[in-house]
C-alpha positions as CSV (number, residue, x, y, z in Angstrom):
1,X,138.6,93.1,89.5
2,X,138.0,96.4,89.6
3,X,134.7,95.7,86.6
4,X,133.6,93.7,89.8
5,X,134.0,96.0,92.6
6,X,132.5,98.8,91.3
7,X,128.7,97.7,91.9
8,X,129.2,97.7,95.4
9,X,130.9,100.5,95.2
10,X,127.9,102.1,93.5
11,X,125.6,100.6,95.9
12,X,128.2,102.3,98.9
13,X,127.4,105.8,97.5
14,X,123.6,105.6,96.7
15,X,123.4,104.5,100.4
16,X,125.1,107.1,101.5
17,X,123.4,109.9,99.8
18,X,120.3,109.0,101.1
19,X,118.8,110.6,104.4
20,X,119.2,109.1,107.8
21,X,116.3,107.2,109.2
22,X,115.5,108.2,112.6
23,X,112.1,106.9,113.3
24,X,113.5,103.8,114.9
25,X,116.3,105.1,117.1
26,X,113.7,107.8,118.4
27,X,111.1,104.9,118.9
28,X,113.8,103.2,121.2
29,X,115.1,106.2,123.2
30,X,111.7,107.2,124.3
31,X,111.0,103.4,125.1
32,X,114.2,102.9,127.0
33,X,113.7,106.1,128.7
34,X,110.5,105.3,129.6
35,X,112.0,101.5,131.3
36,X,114.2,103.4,133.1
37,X,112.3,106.0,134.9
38,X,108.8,105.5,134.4
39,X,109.3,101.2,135.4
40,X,112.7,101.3,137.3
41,X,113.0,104.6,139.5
42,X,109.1,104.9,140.0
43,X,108.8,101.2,140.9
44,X,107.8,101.1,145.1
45,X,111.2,100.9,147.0
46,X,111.0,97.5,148.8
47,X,108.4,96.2,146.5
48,X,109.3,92.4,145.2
49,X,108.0,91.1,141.4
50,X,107.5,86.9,141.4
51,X,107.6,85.1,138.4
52,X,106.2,81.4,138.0
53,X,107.0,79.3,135.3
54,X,105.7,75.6,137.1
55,X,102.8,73.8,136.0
56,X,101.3,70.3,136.6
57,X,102.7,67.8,134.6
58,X,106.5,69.2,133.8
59,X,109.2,67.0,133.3
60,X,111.0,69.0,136.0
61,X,110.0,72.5,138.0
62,X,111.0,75.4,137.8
63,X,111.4,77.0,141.5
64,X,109.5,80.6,140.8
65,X,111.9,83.5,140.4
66,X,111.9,86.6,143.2
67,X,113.5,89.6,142.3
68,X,113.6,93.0,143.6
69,X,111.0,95.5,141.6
70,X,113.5,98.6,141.5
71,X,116.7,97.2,141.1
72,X,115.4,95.0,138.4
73,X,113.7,97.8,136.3
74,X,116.0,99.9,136.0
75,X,119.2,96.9,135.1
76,X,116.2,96.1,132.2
77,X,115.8,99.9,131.4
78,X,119.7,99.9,131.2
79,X,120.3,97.6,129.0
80,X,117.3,99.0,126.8
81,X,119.2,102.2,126.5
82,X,122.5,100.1,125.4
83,X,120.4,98.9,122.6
84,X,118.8,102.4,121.6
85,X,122.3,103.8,121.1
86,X,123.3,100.9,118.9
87,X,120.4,101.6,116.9
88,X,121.2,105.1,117.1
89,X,125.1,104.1,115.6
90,X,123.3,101.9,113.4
91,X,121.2,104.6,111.4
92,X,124.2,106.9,111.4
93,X,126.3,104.3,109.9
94,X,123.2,103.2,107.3
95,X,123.1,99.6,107.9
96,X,120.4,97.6,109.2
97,X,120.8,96.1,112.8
98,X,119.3,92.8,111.8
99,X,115.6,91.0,113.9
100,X,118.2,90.4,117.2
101,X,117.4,93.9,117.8
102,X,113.8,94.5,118.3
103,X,113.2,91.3,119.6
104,X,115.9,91.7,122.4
105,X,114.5,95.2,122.8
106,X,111.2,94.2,123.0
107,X,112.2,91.3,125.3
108,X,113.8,93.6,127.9
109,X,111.4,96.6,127.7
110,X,108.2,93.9,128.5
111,X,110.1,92.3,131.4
112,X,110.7,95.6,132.6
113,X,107.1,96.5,132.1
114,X,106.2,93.0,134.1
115,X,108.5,93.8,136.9
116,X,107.2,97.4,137.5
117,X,103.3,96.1,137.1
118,X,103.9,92.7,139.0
119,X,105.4,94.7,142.0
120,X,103.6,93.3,145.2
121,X,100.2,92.7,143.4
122,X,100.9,88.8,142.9
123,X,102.1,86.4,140.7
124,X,103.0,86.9,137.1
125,X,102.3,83.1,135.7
126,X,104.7,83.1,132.8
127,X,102.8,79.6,131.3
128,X,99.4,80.8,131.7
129,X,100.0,84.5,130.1
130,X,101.8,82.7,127.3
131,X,99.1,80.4,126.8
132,X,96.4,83.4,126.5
133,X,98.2,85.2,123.9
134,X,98.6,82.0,121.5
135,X,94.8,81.3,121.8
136,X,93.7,85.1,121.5
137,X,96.5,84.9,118.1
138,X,95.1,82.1,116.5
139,X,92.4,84.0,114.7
140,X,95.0,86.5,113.8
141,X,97.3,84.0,112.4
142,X,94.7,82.4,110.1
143,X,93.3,86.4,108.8
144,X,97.5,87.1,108.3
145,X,97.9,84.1,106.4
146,X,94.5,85.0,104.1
147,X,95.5,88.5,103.6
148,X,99.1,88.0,103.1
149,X,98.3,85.1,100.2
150,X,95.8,87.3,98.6
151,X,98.3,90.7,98.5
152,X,101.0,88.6,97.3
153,X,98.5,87.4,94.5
154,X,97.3,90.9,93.4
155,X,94.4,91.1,95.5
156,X,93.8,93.5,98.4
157,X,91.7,91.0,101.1
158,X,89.9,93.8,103.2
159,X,87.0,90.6,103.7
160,X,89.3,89.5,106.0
161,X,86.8,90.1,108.8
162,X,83.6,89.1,106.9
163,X,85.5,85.5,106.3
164,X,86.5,85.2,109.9
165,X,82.4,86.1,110.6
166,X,81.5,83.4,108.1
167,X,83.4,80.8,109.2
168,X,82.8,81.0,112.8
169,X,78.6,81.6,112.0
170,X,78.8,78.1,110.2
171,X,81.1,76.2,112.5
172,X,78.8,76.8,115.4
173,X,75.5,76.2,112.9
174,X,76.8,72.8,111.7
175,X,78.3,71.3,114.6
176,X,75.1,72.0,117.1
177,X,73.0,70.5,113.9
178,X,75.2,67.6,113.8
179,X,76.4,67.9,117.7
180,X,80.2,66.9,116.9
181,X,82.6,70.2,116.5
182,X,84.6,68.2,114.3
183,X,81.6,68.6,111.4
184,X,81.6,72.6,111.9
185,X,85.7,72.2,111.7
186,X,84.8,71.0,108.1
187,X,82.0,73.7,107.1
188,X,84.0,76.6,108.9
189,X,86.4,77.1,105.5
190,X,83.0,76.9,103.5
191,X,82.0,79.5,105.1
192,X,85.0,81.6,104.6
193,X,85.5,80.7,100.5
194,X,82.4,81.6,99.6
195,X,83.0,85.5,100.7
196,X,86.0,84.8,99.1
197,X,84.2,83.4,95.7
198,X,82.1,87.0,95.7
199,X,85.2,88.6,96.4
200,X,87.6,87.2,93.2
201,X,83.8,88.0,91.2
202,X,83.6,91.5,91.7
203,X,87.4,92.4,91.6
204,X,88.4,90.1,89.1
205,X,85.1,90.2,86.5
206,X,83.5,93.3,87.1
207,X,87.4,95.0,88.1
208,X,85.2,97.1,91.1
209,X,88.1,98.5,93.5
210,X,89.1,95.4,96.0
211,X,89.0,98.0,99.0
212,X,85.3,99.0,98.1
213,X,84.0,95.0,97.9
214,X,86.3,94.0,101.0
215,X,84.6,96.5,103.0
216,X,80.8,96.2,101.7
217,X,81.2,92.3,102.1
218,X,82.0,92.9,105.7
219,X,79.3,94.7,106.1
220,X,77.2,92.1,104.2
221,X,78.3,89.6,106.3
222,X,77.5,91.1,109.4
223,X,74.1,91.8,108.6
224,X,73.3,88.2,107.4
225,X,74.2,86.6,110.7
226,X,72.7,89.2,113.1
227,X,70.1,88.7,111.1
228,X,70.0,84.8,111.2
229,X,71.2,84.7,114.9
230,X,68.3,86.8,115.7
231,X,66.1,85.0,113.9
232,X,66.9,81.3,113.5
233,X,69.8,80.5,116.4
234,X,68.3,82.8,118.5
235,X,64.6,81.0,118.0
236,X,65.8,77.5,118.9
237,X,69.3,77.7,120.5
238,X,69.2,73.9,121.5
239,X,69.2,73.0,117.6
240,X,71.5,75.9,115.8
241,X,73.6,77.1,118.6
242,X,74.8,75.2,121.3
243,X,78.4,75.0,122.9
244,X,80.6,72.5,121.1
245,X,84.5,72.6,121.9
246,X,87.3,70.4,119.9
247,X,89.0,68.4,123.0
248,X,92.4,68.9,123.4
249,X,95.3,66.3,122.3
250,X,98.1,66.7,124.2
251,X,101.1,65.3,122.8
252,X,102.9,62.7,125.1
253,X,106.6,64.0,125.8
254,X,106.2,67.3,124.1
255,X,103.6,68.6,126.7
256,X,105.5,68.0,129.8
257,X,108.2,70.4,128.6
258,X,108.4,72.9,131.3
259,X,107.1,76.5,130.4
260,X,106.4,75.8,126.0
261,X,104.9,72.7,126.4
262,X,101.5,73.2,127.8
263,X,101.3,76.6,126.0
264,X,102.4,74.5,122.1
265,X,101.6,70.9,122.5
266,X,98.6,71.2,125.0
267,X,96.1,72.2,122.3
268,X,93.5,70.9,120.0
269,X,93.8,69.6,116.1
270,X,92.8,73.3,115.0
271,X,95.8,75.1,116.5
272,X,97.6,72.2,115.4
273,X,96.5,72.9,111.9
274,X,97.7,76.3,112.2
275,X,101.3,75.6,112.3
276,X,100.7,73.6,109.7
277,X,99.8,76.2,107.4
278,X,102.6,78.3,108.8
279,X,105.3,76.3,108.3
280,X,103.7,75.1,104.9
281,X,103.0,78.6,103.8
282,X,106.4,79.9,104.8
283,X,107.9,76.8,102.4
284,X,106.0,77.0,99.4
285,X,106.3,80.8,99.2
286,X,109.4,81.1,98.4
287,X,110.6,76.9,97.5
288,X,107.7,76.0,95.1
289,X,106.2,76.7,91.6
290,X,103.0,77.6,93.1
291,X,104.7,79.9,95.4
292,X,106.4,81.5,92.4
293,X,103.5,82.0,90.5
294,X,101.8,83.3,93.2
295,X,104.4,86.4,93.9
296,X,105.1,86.4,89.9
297,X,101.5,87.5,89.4
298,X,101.2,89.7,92.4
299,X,105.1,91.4,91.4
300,X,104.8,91.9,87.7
301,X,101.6,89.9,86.2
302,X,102.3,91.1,82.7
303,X,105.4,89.0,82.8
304,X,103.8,86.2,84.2
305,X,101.3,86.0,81.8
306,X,104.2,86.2,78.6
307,X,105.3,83.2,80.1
308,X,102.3,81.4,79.9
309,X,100.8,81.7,83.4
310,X,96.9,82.4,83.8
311,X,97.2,85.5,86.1
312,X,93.2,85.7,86.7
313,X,92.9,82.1,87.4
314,X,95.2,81.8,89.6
315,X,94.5,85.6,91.7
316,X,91.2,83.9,91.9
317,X,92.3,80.1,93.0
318,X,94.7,81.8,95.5
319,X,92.1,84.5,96.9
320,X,89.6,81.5,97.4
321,X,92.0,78.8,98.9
322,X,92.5,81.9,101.4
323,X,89.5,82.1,102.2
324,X,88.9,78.4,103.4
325,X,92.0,79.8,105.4
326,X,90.3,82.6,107.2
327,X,86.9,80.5,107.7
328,X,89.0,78.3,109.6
329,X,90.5,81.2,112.1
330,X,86.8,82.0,112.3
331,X,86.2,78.7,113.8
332,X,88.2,79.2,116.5
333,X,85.5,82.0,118.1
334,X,83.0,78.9,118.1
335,X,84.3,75.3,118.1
336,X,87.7,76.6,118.9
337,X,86.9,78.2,122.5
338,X,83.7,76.3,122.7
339,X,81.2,79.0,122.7
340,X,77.8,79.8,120.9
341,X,77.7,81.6,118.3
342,X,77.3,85.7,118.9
343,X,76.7,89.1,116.7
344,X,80.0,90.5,115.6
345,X,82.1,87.8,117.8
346,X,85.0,88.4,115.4
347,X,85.1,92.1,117.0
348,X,87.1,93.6,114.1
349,X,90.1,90.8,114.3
350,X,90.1,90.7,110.7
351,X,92.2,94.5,110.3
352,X,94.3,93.4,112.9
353,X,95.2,90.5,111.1
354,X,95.9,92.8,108.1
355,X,97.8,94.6,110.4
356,X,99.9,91.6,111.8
357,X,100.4,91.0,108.0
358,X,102.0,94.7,107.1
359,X,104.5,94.3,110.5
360,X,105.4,90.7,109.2
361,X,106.5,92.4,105.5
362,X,104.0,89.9,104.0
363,X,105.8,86.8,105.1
364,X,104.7,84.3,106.6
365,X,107.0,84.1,109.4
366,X,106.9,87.7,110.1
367,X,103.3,87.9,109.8
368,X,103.5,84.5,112.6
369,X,105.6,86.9,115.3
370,X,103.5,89.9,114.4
371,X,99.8,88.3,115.3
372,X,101.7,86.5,118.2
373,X,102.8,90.3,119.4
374,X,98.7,91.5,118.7
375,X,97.2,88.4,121.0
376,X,100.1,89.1,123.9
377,X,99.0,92.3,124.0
378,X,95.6,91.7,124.6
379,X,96.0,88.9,126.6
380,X,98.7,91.2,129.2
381,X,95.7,93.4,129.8
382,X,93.6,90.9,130.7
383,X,96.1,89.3,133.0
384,X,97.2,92.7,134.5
385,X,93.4,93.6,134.8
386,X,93.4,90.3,137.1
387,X,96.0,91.4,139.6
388,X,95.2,94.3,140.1
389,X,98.4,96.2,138.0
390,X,98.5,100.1,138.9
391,X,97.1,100.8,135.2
392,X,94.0,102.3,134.0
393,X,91.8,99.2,133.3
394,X,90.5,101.3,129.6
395,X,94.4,101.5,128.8
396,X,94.7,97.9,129.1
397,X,92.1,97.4,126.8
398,X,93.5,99.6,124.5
399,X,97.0,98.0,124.4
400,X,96.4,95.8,120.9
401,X,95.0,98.7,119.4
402,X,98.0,101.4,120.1
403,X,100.2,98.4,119.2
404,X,98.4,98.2,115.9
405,X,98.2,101.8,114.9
406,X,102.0,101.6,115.4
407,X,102.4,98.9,112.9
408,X,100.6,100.3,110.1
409,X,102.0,104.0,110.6
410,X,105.3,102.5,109.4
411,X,107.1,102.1,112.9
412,X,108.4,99.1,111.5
413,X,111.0,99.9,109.4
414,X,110.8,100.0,105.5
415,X,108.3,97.9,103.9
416,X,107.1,97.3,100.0
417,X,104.1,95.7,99.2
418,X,103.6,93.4,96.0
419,X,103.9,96.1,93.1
420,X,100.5,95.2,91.7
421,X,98.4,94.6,94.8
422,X,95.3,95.9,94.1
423,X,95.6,96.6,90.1
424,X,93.0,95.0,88.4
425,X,94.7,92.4,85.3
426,X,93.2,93.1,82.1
427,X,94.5,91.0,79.5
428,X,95.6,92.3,75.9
């Protein structure tokens, strides 16, 4: 018994001996401070917040919710502080709180952000702000899906932005040739693989650094459609560029679920599609062979290859299927949203997505919640923007950015990439 204990016993100590991590409980104090005095006792005295969670079509409705501004901040702002001393115990004690905790703290601190920006400047429509941030997120959740199969593979997928580019340029391209958006659905993933096919050459032929080719096809990529937007789409716009928009398919029952179901089962087959690849992505991962593979050759690909596994093959099968993966986000800028095609319309969603991928710890369901975080906050400056929030209109816009460099500088806790991300494989 004793044989047995004494592992955990030695995992006790080493715990113990190494340093407290204070990032996080800092992180949360100056965050619930913040709720408390800067949303709750500088709210307006008086001032009223409405929530409205009703839309056409509901099953049932949900009478909107009037509370006051003050009194309401600063409860939120309270119970914020509960959670940063827990945290705070929690570090002192070595253990990990578990997701409950920043999700309820990041919960309460945007309510009370809502409340102290919603005071007496109008309604804050719940449905409508969540719907925003899942269509600004679907380009995000396609690039974290790309980047987090090609890291777990071995491969460092900075092209991220360069396949997003691609797949949007040849969505738009084919379905105004062929006036059906369903058409540029299909070429949108040809788009993105063959970035991806240069990409697997270079890094896994020729070994040049992954971070170097990532960047120099984004650049590539950016030239070739300004160029060809300037001048072929831009020469006859009737032909290579016009508006075409996937309808939506609601799904009967699901969409009249008040508050989720116009936001989830209001959309069309492309968003669909995406939780598709979610769900499917977060199942084969870690419940299949090819999922095994994959994170055997991105862990320790001299193992896998003793074994019998082709680790260049399949780095390069993985990298490309990815691609088709991030051609399809870029489809959403064109066929997606139903817009033409413009220069640089992927506006640097690509590092975001790589972003969204670190804060998910390269899973698939984390990487889901990050890029869901990224679109919200873009989309809560636009909708603060629209009613007039007291906040500098330039902050707002900056919102998904300061959220970003937050992720990548390690505000997230401890996280470990694949060991041999990167490393070129050269067989002996």
């Amino acid at each position: 018994m004793s044989t047995l204990a004494a592992p955990a016993d030695d995992r006790q100590t080493l715990a113990a001996l190494q340093p407290i991590d204070w990032k996080l409980p800092i992180v949360y104090g100056v965050l619930a401070l913040l709720a408390l005095v800067g949303f709750g006792l500088a709210a307006p005295g008086g001032a009223q917040t409405t929530f409205e969670f009703a839309t056409e079509g509901d099953f049932f409705t949900i009478p909107a919710v009037v509370v006051p501004a003050k009194a309401t901040a600063i409860v939120l702002g309270l119970f914020c502080a509960v959670l940063a001393a827990y945290a705070t115990w929690a570090a002192r004690r070595r253990f990990e709180p578990g997701t409950w905790l920043p999700v309820c703290f990041g919960v309460l601190f945007m309510l009370a952000f809502l409340t102290w920006a919603g005071a007496g400047n109008g309604l804050i429509a719940t449905t409508s702000l969540l719907a925003g941030a899942l269509a600004l997120s679907v380009p995000l959740i396609f690039g974290a899906m790309t980047g987090l199969i090609g890291e777990r593979s071995g491969i460092v997928n900075i092209a991220i932005e360069g396949q997003l580019l691609a797949g949007a340029f040849c969505a738009a391209v084919v379905a105004s040739a062929a006036k059906n958006p369903y058409v540029g659905l299909i070429a949108a993933p040809i788009g993105g693989m063959l970035v991806a096919c240069v990409l697997t050459f270079f890094a896994i032929r020729y070994w040049v650094d992954q971070i170097i080719i990532g960047v120099v096809l984004n650049v590539l990529v950016v030239g070739l459609t300004n160029f060809l937007f300037s001048t072929v789409l831009s020469a006859d716009e009737a032909t290579w560029n016009t508006r075409e928009q996937l309808p939506n398919l609601p799904i009967p029952g699901l969409r009249s679920i008040p508050v989720i179901g116009e936001v989830l089962f209001d959309q069309n087959i492309l968003v669909y599609f995406m939780y598709v690849v979610v769900f499917a992505l977060q199942f084969l991962l870690f419940r299949s062979r090819w999922g095994l593979r994959m994170r055997a050759i991105g862990e320790h690909p001299r193992a896998a290859d003793t074994v019998g596994i082709n680790v260049n093959r399949w780095r390069a099968i993985n990298t490309i299927l990815a691609g088709g993966i991030a051609g399809l986000g870029g489809a959403f800028f064109t066929v997606g949203s139903g817009l033409a095609f413009g220069k640089e319309m992927s506006a640097g969603q690509g590092y975001i997505a790589l972003a969204a991928m670190i804060l998910g710890k390269w899973s698939p369901k984390g990487a889901l919640f990050a890029a869901l975080l990224f679109g919200f906050a873009k989309n809560l400056g636009n909708s603060l923007s629209a009613i007039g929030a007291p906040i500098p209109p330039d902050l707002l816009l900056m919102l998904p950015y300061i959220v970003t460099i937050f992720a990548v500088a390690g505000f997230v806790g401890r996280v470990r990439p694949p060991a041999a991300e990167g490393v070129p494989y050269r067989k002996q």
